[in-house]
C-alpha positions as CSV (number, residue, x, y, z in Angstrom):
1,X,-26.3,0.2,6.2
2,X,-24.4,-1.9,8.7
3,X,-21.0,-3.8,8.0
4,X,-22.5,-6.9,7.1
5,X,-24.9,-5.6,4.9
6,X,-21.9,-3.9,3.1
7,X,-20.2,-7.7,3.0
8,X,-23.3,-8.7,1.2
9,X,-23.3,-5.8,-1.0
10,X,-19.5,-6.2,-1.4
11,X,-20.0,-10.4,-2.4
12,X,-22.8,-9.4,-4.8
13,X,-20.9,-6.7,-6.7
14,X,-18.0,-9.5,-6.9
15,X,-20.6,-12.1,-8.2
16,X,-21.6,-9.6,-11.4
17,X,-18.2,-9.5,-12.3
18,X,-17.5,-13.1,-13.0
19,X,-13.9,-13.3,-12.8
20,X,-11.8,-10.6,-11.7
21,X,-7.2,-10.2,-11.5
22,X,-7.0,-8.3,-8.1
23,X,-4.2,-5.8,-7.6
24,X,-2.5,-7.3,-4.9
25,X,0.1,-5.7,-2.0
26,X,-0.9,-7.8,0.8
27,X,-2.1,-5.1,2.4
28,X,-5.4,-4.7,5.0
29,X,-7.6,-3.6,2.3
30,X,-6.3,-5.7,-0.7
31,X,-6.2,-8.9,1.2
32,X,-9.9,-8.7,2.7
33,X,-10.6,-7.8,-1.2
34,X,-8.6,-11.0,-2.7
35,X,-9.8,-12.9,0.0
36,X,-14.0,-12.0,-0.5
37,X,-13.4,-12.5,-4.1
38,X,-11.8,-16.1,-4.2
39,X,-14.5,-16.9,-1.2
40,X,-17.4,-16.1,-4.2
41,X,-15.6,-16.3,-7.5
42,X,-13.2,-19.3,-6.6
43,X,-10.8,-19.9,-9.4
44,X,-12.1,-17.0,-11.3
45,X,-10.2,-14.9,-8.8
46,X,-6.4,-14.4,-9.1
47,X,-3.7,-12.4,-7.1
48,X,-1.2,-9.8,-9.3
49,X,1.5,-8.5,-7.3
50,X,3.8,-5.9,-8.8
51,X,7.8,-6.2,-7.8
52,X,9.5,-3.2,-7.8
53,X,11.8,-1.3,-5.7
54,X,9.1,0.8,-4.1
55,X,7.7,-2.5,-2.9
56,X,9.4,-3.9,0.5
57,X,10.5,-7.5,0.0
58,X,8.5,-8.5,3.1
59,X,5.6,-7.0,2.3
60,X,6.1,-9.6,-1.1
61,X,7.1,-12.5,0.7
62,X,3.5,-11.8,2.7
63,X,1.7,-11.9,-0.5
64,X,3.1,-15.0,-1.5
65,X,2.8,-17.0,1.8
66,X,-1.0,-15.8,1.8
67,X,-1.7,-16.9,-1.7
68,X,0.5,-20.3,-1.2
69,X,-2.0,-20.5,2.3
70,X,-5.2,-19.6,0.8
71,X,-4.7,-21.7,-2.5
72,X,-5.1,-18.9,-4.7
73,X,-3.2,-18.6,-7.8
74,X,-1.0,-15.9,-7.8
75,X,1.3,-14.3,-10.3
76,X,3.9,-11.8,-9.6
77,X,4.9,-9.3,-12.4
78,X,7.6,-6.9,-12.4
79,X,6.3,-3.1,-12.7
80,X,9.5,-0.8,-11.8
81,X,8.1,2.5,-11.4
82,X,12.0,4.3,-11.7
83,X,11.6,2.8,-15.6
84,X,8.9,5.2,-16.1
85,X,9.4,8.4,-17.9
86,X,9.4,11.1,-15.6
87,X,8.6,9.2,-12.2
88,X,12.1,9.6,-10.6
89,X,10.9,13.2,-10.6
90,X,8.5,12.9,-8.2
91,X,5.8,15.1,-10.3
92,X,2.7,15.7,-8.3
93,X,1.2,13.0,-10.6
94,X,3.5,10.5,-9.9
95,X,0.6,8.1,-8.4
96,X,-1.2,8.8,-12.0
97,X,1.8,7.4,-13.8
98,X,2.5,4.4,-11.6
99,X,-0.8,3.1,-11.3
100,X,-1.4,3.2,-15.2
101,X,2.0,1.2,-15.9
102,X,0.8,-1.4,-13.0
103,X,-3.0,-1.8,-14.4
104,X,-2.0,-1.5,-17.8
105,X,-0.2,-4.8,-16.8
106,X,-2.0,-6.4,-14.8
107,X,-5.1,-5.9,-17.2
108,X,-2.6,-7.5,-20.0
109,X,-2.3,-10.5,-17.5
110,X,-6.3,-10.8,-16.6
111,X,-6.4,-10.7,-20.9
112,X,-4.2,-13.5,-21.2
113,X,-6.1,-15.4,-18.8
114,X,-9.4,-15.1,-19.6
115,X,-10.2,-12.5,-16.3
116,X,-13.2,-10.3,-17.7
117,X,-11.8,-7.4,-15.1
118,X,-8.9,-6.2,-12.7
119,X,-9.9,-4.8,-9.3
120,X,-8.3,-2.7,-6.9
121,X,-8.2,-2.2,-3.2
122,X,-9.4,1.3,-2.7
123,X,-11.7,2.2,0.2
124,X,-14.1,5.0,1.0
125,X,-11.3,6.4,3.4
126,X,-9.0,7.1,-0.1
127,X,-12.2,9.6,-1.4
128,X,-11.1,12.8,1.0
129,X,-7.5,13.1,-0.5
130,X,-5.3,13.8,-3.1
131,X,-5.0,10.0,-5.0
132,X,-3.9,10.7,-8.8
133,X,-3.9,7.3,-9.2
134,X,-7.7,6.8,-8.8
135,X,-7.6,8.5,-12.1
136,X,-5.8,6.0,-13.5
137,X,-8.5,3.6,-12.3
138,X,-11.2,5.5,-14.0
139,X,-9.4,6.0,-17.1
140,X,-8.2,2.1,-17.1
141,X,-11.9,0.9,-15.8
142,X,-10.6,-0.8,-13.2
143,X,-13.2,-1.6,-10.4
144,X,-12.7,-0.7,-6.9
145,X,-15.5,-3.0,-4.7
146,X,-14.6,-1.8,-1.5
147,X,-15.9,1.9,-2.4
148,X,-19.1,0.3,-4.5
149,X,-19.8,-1.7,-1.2
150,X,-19.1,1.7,0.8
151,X,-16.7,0.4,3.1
152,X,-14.1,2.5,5.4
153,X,-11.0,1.2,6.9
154,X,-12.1,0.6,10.4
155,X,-14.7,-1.4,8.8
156,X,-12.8,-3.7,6.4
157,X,-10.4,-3.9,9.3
158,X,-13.0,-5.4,11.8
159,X,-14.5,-7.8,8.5
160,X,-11.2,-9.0,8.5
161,X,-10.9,-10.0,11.9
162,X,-14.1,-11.6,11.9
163,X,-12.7,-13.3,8.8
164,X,-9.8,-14.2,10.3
165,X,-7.1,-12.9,7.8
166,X,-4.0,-12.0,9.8
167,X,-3.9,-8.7,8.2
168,X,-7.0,-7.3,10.5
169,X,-4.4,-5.2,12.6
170,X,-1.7,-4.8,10.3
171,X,-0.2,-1.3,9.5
172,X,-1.4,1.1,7.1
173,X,1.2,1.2,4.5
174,X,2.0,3.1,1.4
175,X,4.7,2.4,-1.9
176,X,7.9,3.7,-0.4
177,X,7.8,6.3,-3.4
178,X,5.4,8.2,-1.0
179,X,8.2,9.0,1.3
180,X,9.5,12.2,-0.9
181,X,8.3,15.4,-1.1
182,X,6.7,16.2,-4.5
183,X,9.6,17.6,-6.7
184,X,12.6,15.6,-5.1
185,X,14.5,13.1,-6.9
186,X,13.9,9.6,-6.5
187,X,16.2,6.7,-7.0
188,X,17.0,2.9,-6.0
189,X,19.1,4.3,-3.4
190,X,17.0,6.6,-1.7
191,X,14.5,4.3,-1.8
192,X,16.7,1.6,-0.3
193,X,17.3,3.6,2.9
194,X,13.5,4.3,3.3
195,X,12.8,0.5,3.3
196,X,15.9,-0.4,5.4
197,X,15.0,2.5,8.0
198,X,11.3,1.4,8.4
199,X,12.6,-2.3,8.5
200,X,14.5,-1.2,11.8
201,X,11.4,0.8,12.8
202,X,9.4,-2.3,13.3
203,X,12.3,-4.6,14.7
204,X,11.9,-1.9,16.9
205,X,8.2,-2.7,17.8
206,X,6.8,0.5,16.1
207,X,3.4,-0.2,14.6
208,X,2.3,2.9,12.6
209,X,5.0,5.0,11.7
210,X,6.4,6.4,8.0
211,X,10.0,7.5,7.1
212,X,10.0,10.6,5.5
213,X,12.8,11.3,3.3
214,X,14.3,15.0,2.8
215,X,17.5,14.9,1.4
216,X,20.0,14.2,4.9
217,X,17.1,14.6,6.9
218,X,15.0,11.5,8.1
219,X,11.9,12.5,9.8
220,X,9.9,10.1,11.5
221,X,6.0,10.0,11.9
222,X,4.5,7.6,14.4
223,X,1.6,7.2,16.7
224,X,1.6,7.7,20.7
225,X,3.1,4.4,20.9
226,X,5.9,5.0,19.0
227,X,6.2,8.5,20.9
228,X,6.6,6.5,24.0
229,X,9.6,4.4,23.2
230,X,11.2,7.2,21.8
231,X,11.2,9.0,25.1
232,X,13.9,6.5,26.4
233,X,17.5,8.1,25.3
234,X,18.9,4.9,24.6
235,X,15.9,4.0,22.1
236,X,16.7,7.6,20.8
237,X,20.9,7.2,20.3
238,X,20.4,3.6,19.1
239,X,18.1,4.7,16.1
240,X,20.0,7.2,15.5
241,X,22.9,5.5,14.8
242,X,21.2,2.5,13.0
243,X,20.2,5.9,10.4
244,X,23.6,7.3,10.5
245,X,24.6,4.1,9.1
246,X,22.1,4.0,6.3
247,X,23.1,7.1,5.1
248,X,21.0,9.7,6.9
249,X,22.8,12.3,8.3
250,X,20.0,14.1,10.9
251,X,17.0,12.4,12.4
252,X,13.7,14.0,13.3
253,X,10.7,13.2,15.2
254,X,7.8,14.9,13.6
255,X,5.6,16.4,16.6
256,X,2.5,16.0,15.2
257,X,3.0,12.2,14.3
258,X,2.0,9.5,11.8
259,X,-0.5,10.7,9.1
260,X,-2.0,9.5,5.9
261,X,-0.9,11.6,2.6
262,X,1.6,14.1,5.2
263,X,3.4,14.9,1.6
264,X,0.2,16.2,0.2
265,X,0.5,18.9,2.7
266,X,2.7,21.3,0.4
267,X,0.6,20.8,-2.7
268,X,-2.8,23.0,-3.3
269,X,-5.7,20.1,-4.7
């Protein structure tokens, strides 16, 4: 089955749900999703965004001017994940526990509205590693389209572009929660120096990167780009004083570079 015939798959699926609240980051994935759903459901399809401190305010202020742009209605709720019970441990389920406070939520708003159904932005890619919070989905029965269409990244990324959402190249990113190693603490403040790091990051011009926090340590995963710029000294002292200043006290550039689910690394699935 080629991409397009996935697009019809994916607009047909959409049509048999009738009206749908669509977990919303403003991501590659979730967009293309939002978008192909208020394309073939029209009003019946509505944004949820979730505002916490895991969330980057740009990557909110995104969501808006997309919804604002695209004349779908969108609501933004607040979901802060350091309010939930044992999250600010950073348990190995801590995906499991975030994304059934968020979809408990969001299907509470898609109630109050009418919505028969919530839908997340979950691709085919997201099947080959550790991702608690697709339990969550199960459990909650949320849908997830893009993997009943069968569609991978590189594909909802060129559907996109053909579609013409600005999103088509956009960075792979990830709640700033996923920056901690399983087990280590996490708070507004750490969390604060993840987003402000990455924020410099791509003032920088760094595409695909992630700021991983260990304690004093910042290490930094990027792709060959990213590699390239660092290899000038005075790109190197420069970020490493803009991360002395946010409160890291060593800086590290990890060798093998930017890769999805790095944390999951220590953990046995």
């Amino acid at each position: 089955m080629d991409i397009h015939q996935k697009y019809e798959k994916l607009k047909h699926y959409l049509t048999t749900l009738e009206s749908v609240a669509v977990a919303f980051s403003s991501g590659v994935d979730s967009t293309f999703l939002l978008k192909t759903a208020h394309d073939v459901l029209g009003r019946n399809a509505i944004a949820v965004t979730a505002r916490s401190c895991s969330f980057p305010v740009r990557e909110l202020n995104e969501a808006v001017a997309f919804c604002e742009r695209e004349k779908i209605t969108h609501v933004i709720c607040d979901s802060e994940e350091l309010d939930i019970e044992g999250f600010s441990h950073n348990p190995k389920n801590r995906c499991y526990l975030c994304k059934t406070e968020l979809f408990t939520k969001i299907g509470a708003i898609a109630k109050e509205r009418g919505l028969s159904n919530v839908a997340e932005g979950s691709n085919m890619d997201d099947n080959g590693d550790y991702r608690p919070g697709l339990i969550a989905v199960k459990e909650l029965g949320v849908k997830s389209p893009l993997r009943c269409a069968g569609l991978f990244k590189s594909e909802i990324r060129e559907l996109s572009k053909e579609l013409g959402l600005p999103t088509w190249d956009k960075q792979s990113f990830a709640c700033l929660s996923s920056r901690f190693p399983y087990g280590e603490e996490i708070s507004a403040e750490k969390l604060i120096m993840v987003d402000q790091a990455e924020q410099y990051l791509l003032d920088m011009g760094l595409r695909q990167f992630r700021v991983r926090h260990h304690g004093d340590v910042a290490r930094i995963e990027t792709d060959e780009n990213g590699f390239a710029k660092f290899a000038d000294r005075g790109i190197r002292e420069d970020a490493y004083k803009r991360f002395k200043e946010i409160g890291f006290t060593y800086v590290s550039l990890d060798i093998l570079g930017y890769r999805m689910g790095s944390m999951n690394e220590t953990i046995a699935i």
